[in-house]
C-alpha positions in Angstrom: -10.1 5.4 -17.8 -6.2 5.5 -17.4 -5.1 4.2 -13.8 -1.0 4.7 -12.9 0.5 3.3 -10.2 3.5 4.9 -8.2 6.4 4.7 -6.3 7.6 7.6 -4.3 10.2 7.0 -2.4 11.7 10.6 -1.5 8.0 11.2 0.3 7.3 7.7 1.2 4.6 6.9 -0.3 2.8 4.9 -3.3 0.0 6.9 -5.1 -2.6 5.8 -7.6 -3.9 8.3 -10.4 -7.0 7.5 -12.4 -7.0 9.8 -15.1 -4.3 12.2 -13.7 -5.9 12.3 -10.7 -4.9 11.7 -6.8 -7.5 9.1 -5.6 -5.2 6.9 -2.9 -2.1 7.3 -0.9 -0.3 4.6 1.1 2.3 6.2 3.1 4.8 3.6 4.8 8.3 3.7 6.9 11.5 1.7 5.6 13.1 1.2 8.6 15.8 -1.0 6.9 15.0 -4.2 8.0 11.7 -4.2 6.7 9.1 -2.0 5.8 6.0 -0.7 8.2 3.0 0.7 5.9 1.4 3.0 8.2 -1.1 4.9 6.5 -3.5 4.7 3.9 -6.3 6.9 2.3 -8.4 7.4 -0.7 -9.5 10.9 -1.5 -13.7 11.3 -0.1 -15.2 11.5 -3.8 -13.7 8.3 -4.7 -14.4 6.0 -1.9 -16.4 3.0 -2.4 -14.5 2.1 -5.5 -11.6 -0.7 -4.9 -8.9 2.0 -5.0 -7.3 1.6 -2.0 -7.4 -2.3 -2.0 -5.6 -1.8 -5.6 -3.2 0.0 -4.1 -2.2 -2.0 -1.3 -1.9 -5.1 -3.2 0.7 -2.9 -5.7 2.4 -1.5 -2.9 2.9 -5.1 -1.4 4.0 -6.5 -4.4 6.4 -3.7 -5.0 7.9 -4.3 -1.4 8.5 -7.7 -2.2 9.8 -7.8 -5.1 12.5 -5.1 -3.7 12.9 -7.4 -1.0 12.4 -4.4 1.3 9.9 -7.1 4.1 9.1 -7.9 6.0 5.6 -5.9 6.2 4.4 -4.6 9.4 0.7 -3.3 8.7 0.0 -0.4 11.8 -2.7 0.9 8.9 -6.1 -1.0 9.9 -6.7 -0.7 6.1 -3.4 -2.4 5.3 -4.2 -4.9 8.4 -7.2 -6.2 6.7 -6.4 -6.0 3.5 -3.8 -8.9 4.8 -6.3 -10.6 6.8 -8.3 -11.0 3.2 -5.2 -12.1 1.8 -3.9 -15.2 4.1 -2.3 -16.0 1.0 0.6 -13.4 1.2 0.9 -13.9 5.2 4.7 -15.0 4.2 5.7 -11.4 3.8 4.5 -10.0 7.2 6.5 -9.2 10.2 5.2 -8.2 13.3 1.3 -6.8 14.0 
C-alpha cells in the first residue's frame, strides 16, 4: 500500500492517495494572517480507516512549518481532531 500526501495550493486543498487513489480532502482558506481549514472529507468506501485523521495532522504540520497560523478549525472534523490533540493547541487561532 503506497500512501502520498499533498499540497495543493492553486485549489486549496491537501489530498491523500493510497495507491493512486483519492480517499481524503481537506480544503482550507489562507486568508494571510493565518489559515482557516474549513472542510474535510474522506471518500464513503474508505471511511472508518484513519485517513482523514492522517490528513489533518499532515496538513497541520505543513501549515506550521510554512508558518502560514494561526489555525482556525470551522471543520468539526478539524475541531476535534484539535481537541484530541491539546498538544498542538499553540497553533490555533480563533474557534
Amino acid at each position: 500500500m503506497t500512501t502520498e500526501f499533498s499540497h495543493e495550493p492553486d485549489a486549496h486543498r491537501y489530498t491523500m492517495r493510497v495507491d493512486g487513489d483519492v480517499v481524503s480532502v481537506l480544503e482550507y482558506h489562507d486568508h494571510g494572517t493565518g489559515t482557516v481549514m474549513h472542510h474535510t472529507v474522506t471518500i464513503p468506501k474508505y471511511r472508518g480507516r484513519g485517513y482523514a485523521a492522517e490528513l489533518v495532522e499532515y496538513a497541520v504540520n505543513d501549515v506550521q512549518s510554512r508558518g502560514r497560523g494561526p489555525i482556525t478549525p470551522s471543520c468539526w472534523y478539524v475541531s476535534d481532531w484539535f481537541d484530541r490533540h491539546p498538544e498542538r493547541a499553540e497553533l490555533l487561532g480563533a474557534r
